[in-house]
Biotite code that builds the C-alpha atoms (Angstrom):
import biotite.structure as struc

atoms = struc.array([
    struc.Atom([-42.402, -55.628, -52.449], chain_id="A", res_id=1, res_name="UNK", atom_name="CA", element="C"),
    struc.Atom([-42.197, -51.905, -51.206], chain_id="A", res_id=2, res_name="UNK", atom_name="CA", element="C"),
    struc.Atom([-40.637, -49.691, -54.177], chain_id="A", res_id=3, res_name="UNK", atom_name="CA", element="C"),
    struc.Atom([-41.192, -46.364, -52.328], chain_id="A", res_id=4, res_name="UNK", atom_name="CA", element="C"),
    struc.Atom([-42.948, -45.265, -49.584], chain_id="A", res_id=5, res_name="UNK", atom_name="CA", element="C"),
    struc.Atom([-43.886, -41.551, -48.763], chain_id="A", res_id=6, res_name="UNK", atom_name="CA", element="C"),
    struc.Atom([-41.333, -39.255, -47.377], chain_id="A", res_id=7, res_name="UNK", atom_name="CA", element="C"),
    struc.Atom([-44.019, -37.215, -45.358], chain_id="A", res_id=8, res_name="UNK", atom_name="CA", element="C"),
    struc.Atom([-45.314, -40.340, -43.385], chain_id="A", res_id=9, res_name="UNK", atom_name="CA", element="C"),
    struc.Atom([-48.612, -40.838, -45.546], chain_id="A", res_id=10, res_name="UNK", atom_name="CA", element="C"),
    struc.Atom([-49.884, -44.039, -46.153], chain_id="A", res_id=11, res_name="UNK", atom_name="CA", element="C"),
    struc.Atom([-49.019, -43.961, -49.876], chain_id="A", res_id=12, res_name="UNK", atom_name="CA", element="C"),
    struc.Atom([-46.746, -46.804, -51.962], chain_id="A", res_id=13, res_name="UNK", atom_name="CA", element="C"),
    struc.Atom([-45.647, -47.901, -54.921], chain_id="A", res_id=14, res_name="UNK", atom_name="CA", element="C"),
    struc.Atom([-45.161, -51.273, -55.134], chain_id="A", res_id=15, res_name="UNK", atom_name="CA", element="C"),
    struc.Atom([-43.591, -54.235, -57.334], chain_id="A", res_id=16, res_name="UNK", atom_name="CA", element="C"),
    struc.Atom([-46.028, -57.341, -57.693], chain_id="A", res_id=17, res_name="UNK", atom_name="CA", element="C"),
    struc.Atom([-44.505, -60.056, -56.258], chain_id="A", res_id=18, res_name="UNK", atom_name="CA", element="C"),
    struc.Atom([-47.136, -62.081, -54.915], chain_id="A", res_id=19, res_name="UNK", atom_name="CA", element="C"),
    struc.Atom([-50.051, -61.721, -57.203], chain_id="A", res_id=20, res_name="UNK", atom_name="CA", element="C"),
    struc.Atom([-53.272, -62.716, -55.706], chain_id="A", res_id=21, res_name="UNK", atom_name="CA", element="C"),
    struc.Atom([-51.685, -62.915, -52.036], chain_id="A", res_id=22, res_name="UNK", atom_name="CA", element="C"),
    struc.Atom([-53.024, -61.634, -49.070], chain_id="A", res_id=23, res_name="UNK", atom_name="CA", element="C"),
    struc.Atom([-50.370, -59.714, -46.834], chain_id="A", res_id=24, res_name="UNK", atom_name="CA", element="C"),
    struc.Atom([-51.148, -59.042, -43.272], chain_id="A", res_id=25, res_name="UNK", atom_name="CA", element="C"),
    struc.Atom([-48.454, -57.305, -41.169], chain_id="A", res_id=26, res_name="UNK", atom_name="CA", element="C"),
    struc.Atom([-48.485, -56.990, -37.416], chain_id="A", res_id=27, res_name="UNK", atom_name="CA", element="C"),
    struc.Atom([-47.346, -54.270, -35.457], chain_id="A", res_id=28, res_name="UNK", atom_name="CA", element="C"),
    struc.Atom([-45.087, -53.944, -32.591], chain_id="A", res_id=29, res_name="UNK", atom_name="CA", element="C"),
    struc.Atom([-48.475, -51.786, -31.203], chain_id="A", res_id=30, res_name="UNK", atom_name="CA", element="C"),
    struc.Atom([-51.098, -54.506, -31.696], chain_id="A", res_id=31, res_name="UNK", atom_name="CA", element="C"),
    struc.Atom([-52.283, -53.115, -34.888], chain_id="A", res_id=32, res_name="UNK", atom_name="CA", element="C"),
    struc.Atom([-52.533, -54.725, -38.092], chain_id="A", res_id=33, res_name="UNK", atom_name="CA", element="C"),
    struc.Atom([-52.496, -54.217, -41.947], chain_id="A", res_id=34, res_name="UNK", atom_name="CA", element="C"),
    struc.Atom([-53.608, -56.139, -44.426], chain_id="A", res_id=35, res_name="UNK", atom_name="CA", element="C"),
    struc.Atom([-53.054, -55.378, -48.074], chain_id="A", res_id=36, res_name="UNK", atom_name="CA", element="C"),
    struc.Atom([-54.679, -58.125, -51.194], chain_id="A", res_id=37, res_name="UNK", atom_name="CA", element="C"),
    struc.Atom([-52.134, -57.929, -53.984], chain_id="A", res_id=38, res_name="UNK", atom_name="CA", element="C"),
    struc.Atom([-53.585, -57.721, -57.223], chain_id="A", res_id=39, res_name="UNK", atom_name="CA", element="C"),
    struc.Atom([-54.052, -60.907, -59.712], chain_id="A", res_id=40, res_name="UNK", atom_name="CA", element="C"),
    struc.Atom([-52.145, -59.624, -62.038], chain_id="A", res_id=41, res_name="UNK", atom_name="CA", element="C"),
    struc.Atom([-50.471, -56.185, -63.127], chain_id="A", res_id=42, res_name="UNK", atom_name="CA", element="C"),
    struc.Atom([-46.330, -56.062, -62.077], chain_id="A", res_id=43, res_name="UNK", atom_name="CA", element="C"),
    struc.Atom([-46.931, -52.758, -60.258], chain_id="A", res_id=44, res_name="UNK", atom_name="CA", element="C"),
    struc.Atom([-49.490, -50.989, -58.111], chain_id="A", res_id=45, res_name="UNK", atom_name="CA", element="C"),
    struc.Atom([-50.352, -48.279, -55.712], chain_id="A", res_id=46, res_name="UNK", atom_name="CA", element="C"),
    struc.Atom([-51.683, -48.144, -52.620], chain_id="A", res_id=47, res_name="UNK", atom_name="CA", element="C"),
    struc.Atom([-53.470, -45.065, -50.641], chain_id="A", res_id=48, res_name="UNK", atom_name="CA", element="C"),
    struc.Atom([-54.332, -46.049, -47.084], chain_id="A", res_id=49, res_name="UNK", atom_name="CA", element="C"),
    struc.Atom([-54.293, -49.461, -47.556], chain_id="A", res_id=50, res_name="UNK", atom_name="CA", element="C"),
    struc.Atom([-56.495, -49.395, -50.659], chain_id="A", res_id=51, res_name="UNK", atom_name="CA", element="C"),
    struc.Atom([-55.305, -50.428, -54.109], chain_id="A", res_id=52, res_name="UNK", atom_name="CA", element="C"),
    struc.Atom([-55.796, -47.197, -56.603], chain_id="A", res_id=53, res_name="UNK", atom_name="CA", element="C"),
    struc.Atom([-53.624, -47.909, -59.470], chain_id="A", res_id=54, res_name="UNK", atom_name="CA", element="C"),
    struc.Atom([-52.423, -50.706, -61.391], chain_id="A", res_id=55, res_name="UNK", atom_name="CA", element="C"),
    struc.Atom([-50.204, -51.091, -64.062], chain_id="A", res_id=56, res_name="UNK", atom_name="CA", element="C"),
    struc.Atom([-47.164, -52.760, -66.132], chain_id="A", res_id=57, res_name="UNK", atom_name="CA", element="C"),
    struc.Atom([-45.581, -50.039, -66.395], chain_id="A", res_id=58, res_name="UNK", atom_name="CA", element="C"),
    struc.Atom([-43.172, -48.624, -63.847], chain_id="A", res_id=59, res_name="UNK", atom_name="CA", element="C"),
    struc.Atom([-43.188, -44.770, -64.984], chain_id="A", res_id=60, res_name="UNK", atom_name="CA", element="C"),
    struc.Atom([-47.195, -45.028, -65.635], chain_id="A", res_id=61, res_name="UNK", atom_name="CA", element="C"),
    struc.Atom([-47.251, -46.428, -61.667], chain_id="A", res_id=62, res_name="UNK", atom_name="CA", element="C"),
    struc.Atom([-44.292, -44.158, -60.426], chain_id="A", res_id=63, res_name="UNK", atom_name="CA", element="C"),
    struc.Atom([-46.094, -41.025, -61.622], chain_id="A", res_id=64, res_name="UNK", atom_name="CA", element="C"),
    struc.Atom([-49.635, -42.182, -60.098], chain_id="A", res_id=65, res_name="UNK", atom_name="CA", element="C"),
    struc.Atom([-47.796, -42.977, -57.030], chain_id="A", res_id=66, res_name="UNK", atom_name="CA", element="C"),
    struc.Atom([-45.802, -38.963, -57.079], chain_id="A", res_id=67, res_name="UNK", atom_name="CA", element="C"),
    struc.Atom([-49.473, -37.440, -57.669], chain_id="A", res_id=68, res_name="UNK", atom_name="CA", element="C"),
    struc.Atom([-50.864, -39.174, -54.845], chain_id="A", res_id=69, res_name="UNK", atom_name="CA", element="C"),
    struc.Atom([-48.206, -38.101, -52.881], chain_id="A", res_id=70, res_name="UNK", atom_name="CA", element="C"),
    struc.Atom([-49.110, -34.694, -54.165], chain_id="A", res_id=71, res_name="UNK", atom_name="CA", element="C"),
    struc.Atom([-52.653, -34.805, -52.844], chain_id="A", res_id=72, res_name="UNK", atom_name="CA", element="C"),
    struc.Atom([-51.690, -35.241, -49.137], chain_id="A", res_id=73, res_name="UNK", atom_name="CA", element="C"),
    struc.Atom([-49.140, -33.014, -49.107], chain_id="A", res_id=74, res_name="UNK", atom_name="CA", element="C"),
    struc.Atom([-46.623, -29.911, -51.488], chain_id="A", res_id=75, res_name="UNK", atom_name="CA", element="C"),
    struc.Atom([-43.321, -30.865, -50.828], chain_id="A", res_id=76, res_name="UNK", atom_name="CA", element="C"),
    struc.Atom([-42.798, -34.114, -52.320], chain_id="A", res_id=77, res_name="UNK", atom_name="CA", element="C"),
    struc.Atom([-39.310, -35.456, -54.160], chain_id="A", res_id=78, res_name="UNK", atom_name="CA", element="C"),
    struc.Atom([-41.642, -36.626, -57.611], chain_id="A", res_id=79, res_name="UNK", atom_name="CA", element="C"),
    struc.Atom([-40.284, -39.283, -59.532], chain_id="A", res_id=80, res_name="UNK", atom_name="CA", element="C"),
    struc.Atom([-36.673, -40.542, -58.371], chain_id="A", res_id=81, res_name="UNK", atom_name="CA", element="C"),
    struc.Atom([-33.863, -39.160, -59.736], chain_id="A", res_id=82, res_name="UNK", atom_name="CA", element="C"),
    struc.Atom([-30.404, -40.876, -59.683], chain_id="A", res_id=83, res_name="UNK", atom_name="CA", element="C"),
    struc.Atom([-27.930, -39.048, -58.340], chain_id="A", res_id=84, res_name="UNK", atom_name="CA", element="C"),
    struc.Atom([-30.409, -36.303, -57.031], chain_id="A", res_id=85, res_name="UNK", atom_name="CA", element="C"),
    struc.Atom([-32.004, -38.875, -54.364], chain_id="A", res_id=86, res_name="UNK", atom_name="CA", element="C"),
    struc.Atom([-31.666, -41.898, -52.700], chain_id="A", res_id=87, res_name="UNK", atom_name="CA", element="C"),
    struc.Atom([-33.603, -44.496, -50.905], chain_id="A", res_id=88, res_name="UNK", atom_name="CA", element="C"),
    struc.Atom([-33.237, -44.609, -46.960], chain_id="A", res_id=89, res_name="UNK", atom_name="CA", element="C"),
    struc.Atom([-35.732, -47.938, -46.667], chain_id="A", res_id=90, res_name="UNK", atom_name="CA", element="C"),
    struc.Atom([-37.937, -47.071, -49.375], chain_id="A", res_id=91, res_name="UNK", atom_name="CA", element="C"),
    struc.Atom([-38.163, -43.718, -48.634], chain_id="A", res_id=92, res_name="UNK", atom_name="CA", element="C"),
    struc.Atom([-36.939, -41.496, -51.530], chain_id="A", res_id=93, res_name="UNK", atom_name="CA", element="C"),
    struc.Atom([-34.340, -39.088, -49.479], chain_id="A", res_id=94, res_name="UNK", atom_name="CA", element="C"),
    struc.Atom([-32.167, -35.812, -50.490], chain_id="A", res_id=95, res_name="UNK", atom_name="CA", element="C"),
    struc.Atom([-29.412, -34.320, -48.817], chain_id="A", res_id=96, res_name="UNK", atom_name="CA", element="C"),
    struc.Atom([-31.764, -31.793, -47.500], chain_id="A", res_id=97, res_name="UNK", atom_name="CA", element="C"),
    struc.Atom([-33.554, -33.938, -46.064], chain_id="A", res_id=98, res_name="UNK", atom_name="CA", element="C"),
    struc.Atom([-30.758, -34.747, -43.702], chain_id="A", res_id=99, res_name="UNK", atom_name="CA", element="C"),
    struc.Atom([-31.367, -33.242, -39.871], chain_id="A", res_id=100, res_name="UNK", atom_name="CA", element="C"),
    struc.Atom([-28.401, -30.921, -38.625], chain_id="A", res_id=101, res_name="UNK", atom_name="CA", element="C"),
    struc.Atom([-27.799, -29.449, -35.459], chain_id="A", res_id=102, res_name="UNK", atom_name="CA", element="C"),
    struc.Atom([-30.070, -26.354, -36.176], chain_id="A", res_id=103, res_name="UNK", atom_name="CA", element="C"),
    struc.Atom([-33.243, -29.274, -36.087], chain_id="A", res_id=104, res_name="UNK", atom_name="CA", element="C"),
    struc.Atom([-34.949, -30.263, -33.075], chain_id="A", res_id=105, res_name="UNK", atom_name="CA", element="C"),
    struc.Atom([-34.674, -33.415, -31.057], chain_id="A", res_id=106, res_name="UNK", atom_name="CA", element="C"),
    struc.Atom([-38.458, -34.073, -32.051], chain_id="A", res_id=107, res_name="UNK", atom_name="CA", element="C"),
    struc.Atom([-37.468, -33.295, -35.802], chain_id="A", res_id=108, res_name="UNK", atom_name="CA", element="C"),
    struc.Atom([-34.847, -35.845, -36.250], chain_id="A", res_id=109, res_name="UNK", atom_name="CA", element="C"),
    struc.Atom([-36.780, -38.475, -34.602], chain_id="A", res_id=110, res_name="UNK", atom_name="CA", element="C"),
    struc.Atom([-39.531, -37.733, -37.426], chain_id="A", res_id=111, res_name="UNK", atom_name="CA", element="C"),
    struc.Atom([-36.909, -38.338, -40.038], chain_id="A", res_id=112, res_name="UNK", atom_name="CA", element="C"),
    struc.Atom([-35.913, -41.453, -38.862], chain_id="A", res_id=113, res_name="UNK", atom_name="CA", element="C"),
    struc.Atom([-39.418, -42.275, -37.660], chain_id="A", res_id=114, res_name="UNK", atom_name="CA", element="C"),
    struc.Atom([-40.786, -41.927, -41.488], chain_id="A", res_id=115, res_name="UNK", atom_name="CA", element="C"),
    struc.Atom([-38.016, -43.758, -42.900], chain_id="A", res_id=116, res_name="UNK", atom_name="CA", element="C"),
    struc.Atom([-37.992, -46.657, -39.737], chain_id="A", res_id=117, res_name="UNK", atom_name="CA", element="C"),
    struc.Atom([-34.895, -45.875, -38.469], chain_id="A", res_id=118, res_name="UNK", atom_name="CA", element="C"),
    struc.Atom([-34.678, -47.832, -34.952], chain_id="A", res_id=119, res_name="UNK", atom_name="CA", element="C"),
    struc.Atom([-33.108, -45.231, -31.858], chain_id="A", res_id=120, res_name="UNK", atom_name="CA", element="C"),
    struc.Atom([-33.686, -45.586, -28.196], chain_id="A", res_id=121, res_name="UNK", atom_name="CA", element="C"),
    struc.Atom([-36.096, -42.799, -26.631], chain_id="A", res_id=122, res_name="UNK", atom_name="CA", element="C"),
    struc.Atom([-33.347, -41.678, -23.942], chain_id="A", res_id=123, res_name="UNK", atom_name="CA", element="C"),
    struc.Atom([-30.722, -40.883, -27.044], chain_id="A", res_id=124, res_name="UNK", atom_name="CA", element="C"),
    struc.Atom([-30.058, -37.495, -26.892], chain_id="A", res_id=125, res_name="UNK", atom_name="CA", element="C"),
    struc.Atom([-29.962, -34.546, -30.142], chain_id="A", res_id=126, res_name="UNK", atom_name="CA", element="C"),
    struc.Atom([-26.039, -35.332, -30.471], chain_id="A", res_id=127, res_name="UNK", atom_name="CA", element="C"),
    struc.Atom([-26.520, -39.293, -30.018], chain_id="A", res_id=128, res_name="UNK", atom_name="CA", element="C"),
    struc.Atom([-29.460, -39.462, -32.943], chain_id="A", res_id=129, res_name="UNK", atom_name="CA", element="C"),
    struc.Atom([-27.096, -36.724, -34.928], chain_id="A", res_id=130, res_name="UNK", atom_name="CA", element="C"),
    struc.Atom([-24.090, -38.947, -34.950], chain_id="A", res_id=131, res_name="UNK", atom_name="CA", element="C"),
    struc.Atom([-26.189, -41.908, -36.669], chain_id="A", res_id=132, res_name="UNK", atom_name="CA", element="C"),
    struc.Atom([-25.859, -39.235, -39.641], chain_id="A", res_id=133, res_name="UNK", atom_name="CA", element="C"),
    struc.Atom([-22.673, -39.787, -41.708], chain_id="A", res_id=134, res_name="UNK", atom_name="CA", element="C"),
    struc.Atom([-20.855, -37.026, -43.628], chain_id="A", res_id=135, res_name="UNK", atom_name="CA", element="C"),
    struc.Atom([-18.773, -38.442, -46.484], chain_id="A", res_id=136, res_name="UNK", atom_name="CA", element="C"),
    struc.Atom([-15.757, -36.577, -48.269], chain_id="A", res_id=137, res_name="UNK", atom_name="CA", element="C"),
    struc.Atom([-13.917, -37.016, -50.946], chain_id="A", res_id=138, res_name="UNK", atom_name="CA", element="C"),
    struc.Atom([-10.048, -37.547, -51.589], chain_id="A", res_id=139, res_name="UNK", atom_name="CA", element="C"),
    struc.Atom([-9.418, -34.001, -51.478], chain_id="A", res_id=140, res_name="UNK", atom_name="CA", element="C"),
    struc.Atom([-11.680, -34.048, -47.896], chain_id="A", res_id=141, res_name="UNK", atom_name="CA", element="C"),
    struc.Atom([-14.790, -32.048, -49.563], chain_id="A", res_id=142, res_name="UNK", atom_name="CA", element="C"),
    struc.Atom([-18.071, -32.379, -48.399], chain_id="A", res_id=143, res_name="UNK", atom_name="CA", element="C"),
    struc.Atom([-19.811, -34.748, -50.859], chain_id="A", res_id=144, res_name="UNK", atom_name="CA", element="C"),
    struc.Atom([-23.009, -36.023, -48.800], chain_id="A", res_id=145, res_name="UNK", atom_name="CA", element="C"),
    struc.Atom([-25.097, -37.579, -45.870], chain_id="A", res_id=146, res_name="UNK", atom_name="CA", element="C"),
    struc.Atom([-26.007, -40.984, -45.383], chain_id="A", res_id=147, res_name="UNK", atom_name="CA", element="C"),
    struc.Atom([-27.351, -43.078, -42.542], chain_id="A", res_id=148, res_name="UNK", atom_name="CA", element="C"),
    struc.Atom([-24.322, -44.235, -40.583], chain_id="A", res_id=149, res_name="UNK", atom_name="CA", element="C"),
    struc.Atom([-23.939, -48.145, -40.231], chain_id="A", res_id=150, res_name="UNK", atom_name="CA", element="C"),
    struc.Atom([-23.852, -49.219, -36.233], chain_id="A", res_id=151, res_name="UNK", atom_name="CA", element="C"),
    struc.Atom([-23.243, -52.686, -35.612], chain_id="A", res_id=152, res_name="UNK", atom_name="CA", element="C"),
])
């Protein structure tokens, strides 16, 4: 199972063990194909690219591998998860700076919710990708954050 994935679109993850000693092969909607062999044993583990770098039994011991990874491919990453600080948008660790706005281009926000596989339509326009963005307030109607809106 998928713990985190990385919020720049790298191939990197942190993962919880479910399945040891399973293959896992995943097909795309583009004809391509992954295929990821779970460790024997371990209840967490890392993967770079498809490869298995890290194992462990500890959580923090795999979570910090996992943020240094991260770290390699790119200088902007959230590091360990912090409750209350972020929040996961399908495995992707997320702030409310993260968020797109009006002042971000049409390619932009279809990179945020490209990384964190957010389905749109390719003929939505800035405002129609924008309004999948909720703002939620408070009692007293402050600002309190962003979250992906729920469209049924």
């Amino acid at each position: 199972m998928i713990l985190r994935r990385s919020s720049q679109g790298s191939r990197v993850r942190l993962h919880r063990n479910t399945s040891p000693g399973a293959t896992r092969t995943k097909k795309y909607r583009d004809g391509s194909t992954e295929t990821l062999a779970y460790p024997s044993s371990y209840k967490y583990f890392v993967d770079v690219d498809g490869e298995v770098v890290k194992k462990s039994n500890s959580f923090k011991a795999a979570e910090e591998y996992y943020v240094d990874e991260c770290a390699k491919k790119y200088n902007n990453g959230h590091g360990r998860l912090v409750i209350g600080k972020h929040h996961l948008v399908n495995n992707v660790a997320t702030s409310q700076s993260d968020y797109p706005t009006s002042s971000n281009t049409k390619s932009e926000i279809k990179n945020f919710f490209d990384i964190r596989n957010i389905e749109y339509s390719s003929d939505e326009t800035k405002e129609e990708l924008l309004f999948k963005i909720q703002d939620n307030y408070d009692e007293s109607g402050n600002h309190v954050s962003k979250t992906i809106r729920r469209i049924e």
